[in-house]
MMTF fields as JSON, N, C-alpha, C and O atoms, coordinates in Angstrom:
{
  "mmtfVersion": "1.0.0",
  "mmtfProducer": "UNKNOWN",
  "numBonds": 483,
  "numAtoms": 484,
  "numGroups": 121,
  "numChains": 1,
  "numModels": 1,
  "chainsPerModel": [1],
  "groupsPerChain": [121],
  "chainIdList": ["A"],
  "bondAtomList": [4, 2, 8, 6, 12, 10, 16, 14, 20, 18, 24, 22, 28, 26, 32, 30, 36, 34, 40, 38, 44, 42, 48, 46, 52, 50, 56, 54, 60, 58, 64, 62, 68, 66, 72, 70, 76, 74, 80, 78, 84, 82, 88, 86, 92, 90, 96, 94, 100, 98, 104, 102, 108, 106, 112, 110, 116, 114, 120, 118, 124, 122, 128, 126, 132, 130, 136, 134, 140, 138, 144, 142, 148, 146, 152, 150, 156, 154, 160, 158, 164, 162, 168, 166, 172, 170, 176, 174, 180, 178, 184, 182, 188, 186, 192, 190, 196, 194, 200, 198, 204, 202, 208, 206, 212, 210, 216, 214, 220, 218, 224, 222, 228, 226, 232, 230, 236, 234, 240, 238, 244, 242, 248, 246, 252, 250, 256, 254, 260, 258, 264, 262, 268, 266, 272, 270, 276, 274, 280, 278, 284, 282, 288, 286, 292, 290, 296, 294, 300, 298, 304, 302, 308, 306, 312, 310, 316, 314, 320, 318, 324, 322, 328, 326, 332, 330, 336, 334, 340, 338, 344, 342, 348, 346, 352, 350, 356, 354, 360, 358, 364, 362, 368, 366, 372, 370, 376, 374, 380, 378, 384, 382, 388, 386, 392, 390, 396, 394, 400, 398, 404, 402, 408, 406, 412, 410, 416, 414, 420, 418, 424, 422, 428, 426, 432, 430, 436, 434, 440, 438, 444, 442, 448, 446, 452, 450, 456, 454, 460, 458, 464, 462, 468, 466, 472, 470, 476, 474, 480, 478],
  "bondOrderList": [1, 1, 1, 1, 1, 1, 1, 1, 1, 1, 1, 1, 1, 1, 1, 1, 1, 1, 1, 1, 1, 1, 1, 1, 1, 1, 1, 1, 1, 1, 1, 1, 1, 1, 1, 1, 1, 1, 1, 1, 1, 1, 1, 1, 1, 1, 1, 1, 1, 1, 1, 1, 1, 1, 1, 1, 1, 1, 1, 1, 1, 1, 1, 1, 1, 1, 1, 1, 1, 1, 1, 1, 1, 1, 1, 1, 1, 1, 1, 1, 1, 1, 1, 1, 1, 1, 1, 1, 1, 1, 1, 1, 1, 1, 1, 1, 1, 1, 1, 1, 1, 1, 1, 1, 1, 1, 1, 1, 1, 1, 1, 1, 1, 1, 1, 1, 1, 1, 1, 1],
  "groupList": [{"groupName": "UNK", "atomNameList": ["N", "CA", "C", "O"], "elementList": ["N", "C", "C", "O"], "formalChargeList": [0, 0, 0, 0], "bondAtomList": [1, 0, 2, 1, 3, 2], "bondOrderList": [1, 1, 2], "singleLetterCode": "X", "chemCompType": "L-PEPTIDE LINKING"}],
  "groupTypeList": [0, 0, 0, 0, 0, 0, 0, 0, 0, 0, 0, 0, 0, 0, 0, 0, 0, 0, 0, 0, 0, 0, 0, 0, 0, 0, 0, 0, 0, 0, 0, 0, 0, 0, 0, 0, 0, 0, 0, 0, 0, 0, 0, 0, 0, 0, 0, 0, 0, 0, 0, 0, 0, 0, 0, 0, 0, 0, 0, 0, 0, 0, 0, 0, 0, 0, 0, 0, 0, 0, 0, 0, 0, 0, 0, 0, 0, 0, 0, 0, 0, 0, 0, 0, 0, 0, 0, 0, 0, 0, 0, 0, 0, 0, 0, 0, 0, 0, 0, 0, 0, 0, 0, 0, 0, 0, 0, 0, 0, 0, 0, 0, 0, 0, 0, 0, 0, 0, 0, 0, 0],
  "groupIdList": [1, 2, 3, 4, 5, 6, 7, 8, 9, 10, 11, 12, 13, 14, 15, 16, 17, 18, 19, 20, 21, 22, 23, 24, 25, 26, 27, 28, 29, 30, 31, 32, 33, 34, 35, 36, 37, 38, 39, 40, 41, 42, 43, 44, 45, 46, 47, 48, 49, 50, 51, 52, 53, 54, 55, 56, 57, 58, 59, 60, 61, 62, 63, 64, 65, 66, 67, 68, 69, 70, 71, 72, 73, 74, 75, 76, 77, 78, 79, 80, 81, 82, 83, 84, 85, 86, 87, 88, 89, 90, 91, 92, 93, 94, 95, 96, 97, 98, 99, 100, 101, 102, 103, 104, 105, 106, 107, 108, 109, 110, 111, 112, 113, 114, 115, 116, 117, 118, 119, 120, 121],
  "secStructList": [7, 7, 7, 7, 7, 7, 7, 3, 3, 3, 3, 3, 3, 3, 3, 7, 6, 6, 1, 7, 7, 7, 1, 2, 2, 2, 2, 2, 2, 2, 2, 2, 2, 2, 2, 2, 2, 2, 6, 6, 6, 2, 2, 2, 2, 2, 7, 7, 3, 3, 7, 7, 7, 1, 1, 1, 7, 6, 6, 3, 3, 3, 3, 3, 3, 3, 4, 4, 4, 2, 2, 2, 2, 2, 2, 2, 2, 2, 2, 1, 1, 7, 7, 3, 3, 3, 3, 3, 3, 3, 1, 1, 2, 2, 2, 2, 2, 2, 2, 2, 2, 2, 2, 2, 2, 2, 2, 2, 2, 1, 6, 6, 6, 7, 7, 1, 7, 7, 7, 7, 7],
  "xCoordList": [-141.303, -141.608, -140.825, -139.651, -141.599, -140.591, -140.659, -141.369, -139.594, -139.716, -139.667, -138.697, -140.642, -141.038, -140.228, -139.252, -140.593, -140.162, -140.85, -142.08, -140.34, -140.549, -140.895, -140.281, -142.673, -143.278, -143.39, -143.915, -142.962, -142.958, -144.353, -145.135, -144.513, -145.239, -144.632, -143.929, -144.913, -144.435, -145.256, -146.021, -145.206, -146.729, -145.876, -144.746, -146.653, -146.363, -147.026, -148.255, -146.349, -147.114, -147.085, -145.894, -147.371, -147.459, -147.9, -148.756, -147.247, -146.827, -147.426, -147.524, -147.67, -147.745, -146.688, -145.534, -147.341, -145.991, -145.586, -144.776, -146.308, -145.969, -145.225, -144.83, -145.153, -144.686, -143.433, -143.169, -142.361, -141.223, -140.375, -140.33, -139.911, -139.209, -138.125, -137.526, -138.304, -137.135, -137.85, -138.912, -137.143, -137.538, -137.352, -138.293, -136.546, -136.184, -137.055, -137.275, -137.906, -138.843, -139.934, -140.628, -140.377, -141.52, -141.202, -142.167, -140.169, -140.282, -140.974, -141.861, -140.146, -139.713, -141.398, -141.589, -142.532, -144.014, -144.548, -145.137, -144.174, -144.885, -144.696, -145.638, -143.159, -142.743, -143.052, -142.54, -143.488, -143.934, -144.945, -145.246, -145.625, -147.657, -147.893, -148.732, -147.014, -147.327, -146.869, -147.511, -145.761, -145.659, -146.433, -146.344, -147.258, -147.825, -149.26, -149.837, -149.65, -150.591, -150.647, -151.477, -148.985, -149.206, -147.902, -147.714, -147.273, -146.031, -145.068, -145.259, -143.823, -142.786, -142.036, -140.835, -143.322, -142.647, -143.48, -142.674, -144.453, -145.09, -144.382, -144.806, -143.39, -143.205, -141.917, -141.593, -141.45, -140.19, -140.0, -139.106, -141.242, -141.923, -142.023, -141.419, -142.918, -143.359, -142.425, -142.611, -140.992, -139.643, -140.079, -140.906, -140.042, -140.588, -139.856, -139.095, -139.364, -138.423, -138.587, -139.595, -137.718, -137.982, -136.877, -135.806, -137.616, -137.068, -136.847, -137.867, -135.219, -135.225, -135.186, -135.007, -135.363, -135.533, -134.534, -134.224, -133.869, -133.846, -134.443, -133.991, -135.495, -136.154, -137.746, -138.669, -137.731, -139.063, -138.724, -137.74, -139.536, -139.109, -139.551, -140.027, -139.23, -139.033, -140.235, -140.288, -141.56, -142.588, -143.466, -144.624, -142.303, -143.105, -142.15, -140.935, -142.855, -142.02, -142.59, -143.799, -141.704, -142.139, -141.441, -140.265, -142.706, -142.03, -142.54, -143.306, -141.37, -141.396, -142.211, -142.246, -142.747, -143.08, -143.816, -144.172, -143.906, -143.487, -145.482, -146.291, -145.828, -147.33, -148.342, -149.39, -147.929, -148.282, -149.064, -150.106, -147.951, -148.376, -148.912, -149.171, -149.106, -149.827, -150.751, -150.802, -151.557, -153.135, -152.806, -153.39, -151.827, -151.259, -150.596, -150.85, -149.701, -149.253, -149.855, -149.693, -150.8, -151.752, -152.548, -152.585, -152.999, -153.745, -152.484, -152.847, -151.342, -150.664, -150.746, -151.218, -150.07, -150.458, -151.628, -151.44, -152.578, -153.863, -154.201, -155.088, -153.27, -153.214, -152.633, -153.151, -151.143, -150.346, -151.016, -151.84, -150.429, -150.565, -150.06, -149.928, -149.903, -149.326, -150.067, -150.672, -149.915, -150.903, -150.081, -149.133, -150.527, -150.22, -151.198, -152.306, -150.686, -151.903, -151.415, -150.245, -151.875, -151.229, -151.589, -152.718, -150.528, -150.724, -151.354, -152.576, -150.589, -150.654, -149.814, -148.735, -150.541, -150.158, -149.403, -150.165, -148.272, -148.105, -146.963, -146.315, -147.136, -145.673, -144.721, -143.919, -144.584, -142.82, -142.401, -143.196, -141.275, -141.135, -141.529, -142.081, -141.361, -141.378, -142.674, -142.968, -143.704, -144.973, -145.737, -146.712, -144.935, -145.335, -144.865, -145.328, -143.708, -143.364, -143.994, -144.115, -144.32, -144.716, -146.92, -147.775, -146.971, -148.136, -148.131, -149.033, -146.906, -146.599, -146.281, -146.656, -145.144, -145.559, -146.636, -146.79, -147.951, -148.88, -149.659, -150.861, -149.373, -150.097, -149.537, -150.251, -148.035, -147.184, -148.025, -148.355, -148.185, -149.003, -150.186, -150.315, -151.104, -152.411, -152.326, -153.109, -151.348, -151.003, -150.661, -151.365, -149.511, -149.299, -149.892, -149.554, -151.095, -152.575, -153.371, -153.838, -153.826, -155.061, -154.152, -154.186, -153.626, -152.958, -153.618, -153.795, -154.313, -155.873, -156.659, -157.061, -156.816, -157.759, -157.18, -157.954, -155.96, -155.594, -155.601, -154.938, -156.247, -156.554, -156.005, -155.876, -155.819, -155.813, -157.212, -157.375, -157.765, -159.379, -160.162, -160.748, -160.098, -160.684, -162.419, -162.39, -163.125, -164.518, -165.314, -165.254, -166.304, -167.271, -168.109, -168.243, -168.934, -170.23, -171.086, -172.269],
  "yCoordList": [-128.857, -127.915, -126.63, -126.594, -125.588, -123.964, -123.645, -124.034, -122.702, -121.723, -120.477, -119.786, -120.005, -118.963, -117.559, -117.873, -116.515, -115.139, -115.289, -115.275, -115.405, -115.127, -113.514, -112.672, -113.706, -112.452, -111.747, -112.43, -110.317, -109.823, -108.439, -108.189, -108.021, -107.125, -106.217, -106.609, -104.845, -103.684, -102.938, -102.247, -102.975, -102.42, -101.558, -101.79, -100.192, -98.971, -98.795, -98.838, -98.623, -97.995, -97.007, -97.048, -96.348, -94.788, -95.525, -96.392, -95.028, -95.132, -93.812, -92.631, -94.301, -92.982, -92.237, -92.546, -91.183, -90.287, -90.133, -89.267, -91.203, -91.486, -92.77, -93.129, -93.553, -94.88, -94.789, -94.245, -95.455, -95.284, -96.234, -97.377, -95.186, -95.636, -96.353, -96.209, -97.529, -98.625, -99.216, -99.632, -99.405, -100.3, -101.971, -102.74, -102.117, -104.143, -104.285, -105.486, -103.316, -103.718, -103.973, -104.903, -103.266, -103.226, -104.734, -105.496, -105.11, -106.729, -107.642, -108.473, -107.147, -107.829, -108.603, -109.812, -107.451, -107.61, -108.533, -109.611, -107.803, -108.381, -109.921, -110.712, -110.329, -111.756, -112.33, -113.447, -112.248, -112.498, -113.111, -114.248, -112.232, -112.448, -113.382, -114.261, -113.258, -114.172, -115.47, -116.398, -115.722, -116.809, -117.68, -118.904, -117.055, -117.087, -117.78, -118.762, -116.954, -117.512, -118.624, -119.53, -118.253, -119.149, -120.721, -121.63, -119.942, -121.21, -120.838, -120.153, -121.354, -121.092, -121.406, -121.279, -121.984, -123.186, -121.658, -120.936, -121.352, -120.432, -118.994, -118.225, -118.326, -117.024, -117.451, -116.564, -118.308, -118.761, -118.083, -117.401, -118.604, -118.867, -117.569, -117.075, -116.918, -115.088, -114.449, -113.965, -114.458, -113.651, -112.115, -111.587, -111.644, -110.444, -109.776, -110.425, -108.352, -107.481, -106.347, -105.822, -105.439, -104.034, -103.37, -103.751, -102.591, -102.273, -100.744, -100.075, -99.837, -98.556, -97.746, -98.231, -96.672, -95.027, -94.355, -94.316, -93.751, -92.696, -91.432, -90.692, -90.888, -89.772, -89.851, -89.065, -90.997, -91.324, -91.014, -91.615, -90.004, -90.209, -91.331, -92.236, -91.169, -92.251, -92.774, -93.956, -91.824, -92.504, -93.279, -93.622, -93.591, -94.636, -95.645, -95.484, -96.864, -98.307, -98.773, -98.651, -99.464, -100.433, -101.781, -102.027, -102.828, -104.443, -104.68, -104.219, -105.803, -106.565, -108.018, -108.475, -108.643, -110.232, -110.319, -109.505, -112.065, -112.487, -112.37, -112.083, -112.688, -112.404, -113.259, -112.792, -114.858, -115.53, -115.432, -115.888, -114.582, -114.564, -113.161, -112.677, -112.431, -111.096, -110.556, -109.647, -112.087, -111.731, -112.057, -111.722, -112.756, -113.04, -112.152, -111.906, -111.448, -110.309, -109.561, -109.074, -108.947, -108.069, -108.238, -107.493, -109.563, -110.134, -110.12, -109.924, -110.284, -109.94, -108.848, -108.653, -107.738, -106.753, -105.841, -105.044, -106.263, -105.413, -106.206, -105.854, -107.343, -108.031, -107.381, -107.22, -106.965, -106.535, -105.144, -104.454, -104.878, -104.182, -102.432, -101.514, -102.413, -100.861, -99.917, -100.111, -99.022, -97.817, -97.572, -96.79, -98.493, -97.92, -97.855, -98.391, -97.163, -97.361, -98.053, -97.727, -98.988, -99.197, -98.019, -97.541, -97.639, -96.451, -97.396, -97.446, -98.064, -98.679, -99.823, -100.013, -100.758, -101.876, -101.918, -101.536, -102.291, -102.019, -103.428, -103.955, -103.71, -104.537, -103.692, -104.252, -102.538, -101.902, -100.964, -100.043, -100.896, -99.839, -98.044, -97.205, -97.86, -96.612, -95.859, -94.666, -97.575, -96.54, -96.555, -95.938, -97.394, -97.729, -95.915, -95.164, -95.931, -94.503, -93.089, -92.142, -93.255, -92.073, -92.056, -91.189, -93.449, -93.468, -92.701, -92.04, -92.991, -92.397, -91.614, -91.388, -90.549, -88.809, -88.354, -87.336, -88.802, -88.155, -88.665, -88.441, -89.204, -89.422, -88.41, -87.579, -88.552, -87.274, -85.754, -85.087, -85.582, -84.598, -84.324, -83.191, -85.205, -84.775, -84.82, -84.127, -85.656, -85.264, -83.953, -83.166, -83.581, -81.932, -80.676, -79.63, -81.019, -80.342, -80.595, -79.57, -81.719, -82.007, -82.728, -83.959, -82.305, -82.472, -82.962, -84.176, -81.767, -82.396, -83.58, -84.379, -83.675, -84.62, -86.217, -87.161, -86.339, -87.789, -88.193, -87.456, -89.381, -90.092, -91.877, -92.664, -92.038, -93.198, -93.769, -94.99, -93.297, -93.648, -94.246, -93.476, -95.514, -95.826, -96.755, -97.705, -96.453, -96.806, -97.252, -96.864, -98.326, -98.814, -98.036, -97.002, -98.26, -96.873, -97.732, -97.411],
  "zCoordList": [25.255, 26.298, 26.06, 25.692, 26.307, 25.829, 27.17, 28.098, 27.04, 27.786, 28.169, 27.856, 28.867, 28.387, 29.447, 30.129, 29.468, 30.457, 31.771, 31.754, 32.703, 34.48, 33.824, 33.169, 34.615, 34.342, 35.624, 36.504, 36.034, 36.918, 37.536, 36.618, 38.231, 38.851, 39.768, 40.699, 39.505, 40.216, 40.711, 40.038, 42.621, 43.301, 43.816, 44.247, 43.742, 44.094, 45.746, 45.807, 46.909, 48.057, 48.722, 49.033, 49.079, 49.559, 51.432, 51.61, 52.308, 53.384, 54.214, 53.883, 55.052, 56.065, 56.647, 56.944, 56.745, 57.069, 58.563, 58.894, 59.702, 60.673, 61.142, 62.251, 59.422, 59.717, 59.241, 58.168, 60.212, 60.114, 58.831, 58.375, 58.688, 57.094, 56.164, 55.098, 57.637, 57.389, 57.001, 57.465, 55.642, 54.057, 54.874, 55.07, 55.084, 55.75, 56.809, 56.966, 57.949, 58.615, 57.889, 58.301, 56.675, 55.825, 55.093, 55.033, 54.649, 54.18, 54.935, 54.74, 56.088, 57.49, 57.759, 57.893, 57.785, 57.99, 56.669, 56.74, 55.465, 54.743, 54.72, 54.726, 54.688, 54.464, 55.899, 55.816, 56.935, 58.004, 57.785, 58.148, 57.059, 56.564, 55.796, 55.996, 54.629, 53.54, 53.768, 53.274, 54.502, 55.077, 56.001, 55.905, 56.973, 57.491, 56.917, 57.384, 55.759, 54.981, 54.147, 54.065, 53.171, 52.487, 51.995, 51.187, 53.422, 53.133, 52.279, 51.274, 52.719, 52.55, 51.297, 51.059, 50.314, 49.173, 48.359, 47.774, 48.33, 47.831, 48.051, 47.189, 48.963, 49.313, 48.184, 47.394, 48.133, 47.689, 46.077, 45.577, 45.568, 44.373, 43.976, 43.024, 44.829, 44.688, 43.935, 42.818, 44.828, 44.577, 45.706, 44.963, 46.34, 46.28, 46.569, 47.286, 46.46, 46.396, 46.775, 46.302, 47.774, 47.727, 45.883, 45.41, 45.549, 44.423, 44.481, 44.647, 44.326, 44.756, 43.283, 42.166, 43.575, 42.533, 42.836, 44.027, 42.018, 42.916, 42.948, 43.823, 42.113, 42.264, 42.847, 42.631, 43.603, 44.26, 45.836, 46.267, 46.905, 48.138, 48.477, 47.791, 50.511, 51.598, 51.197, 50.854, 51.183, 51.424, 50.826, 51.064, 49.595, 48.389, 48.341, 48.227, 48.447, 48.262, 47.355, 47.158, 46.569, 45.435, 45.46, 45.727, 45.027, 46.026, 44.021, 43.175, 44.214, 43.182, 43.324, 44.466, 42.465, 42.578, 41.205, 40.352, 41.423, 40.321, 40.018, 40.9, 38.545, 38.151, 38.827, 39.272, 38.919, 39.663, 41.235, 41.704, 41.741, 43.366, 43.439, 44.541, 42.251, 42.879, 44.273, 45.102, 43.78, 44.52, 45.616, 46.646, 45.541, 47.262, 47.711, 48.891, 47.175, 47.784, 47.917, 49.036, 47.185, 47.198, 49.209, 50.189, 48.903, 50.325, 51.555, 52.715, 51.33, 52.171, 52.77, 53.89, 51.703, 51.957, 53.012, 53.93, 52.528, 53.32, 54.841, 55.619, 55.038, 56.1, 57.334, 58.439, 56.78, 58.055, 58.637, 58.037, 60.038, 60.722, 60.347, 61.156, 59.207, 58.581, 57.736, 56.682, 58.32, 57.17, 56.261, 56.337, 54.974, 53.733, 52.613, 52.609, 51.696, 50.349, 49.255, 49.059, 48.347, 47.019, 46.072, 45.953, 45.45, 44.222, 43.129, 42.991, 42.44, 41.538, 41.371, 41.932, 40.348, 40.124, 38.171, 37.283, 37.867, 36.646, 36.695, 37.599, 35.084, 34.531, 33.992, 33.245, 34.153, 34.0, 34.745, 34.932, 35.293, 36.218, 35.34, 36.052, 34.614, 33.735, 33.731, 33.815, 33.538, 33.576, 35.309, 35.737, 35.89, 37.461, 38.231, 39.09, 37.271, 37.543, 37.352, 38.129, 36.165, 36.068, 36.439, 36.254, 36.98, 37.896, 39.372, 39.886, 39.837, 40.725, 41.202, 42.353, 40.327, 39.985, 39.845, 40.521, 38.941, 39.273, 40.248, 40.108, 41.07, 42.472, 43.49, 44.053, 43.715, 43.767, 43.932, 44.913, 42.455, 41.956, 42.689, 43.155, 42.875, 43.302, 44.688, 45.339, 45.357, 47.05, 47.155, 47.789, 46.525, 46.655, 46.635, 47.189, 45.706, 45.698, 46.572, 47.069, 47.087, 47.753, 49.059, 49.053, 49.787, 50.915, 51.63, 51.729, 52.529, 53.166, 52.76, 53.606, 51.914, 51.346, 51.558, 51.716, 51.541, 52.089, 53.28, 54.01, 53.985, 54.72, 54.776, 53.838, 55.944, 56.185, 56.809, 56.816, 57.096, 57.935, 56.519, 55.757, 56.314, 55.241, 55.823, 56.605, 55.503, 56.184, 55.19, 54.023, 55.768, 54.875, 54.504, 55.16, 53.361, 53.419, 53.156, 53.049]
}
C-alpha cells in the first residue's frame, strides 16, 4: 500500500459588499451547512480552512479543502444564506491568485455591471 499526497483545493469568493466581514462568522455558516448535510465524520475529512493574503482585500475569502469533498463544499456553499460569488476554483494558491486579480480587474472596470440578483432565463 503507498502513500500518496493529501490533495488540496483553493475556492476563491468574492462577498458582498454589504456582508459583514467577519471571516469566523463566514466558517461559522458554512460548517453549520455542511454538517448539516453531510455529517460530521465527512466535514472532518473535508479539512476546510479560511486561508489569508495579504494583498487580497476584505472582500475576497479563500477556504481551503481537501479534493475529495469539493463538490460538497461547493453544495455547501450555494446553500447558506449569504451573498457571495465563487471566483474561481484552482489547486495552487499562485494561480488561484492571480485568478483573482484579474477578477479584481474587471470589477474595477465594470463596477456597475456586478450583481447579486442572479435569475433563471
Amino acid at each position: 500500500m503507498t502513500l500518496s499526497k493529501k490533495k488540496y483545493r483553493y475556492i476563491g469568493i468574492y462577498l458582498s459588499g454589504r456582508l459583514s466581514l467577519n471571516k469566523s462568522a463566514i466558517i461559522e455558516e458554512i460548517s453549520g451547512r455542511y454538517l448539516g448535510l453531510f455529517g460530521s465524520i465527512d466535514y472532518s475529512k473535508a479539512n476546510i480552512r479560511i486561508i489569508t493574503i495579504n494583498n487580497i482585500p476584505n472582500t475576497i475569502v479563500i477556504l481551503k479543502c481537501r479534493l475529495e469533498s469539493l463538490t460538497n463544499t461547493l453544495i455547501s456553499l450555494n446553500l447558506i444564506d449569504l451573498k457571495l460569488m465563487v471566483i474561481s476554483i484552482s489547486g495552487t494558491l499562485k494561480q488561484l491568485k492571480k485568478k483573482i486579480l484579474a477578477f479584481l480587474g474587471y470589477i474595477s472596470e465594470n463596477q456597475k455591471d456586478l450583481t447579486f440578483n442572479f435569475k433563471d432565463s
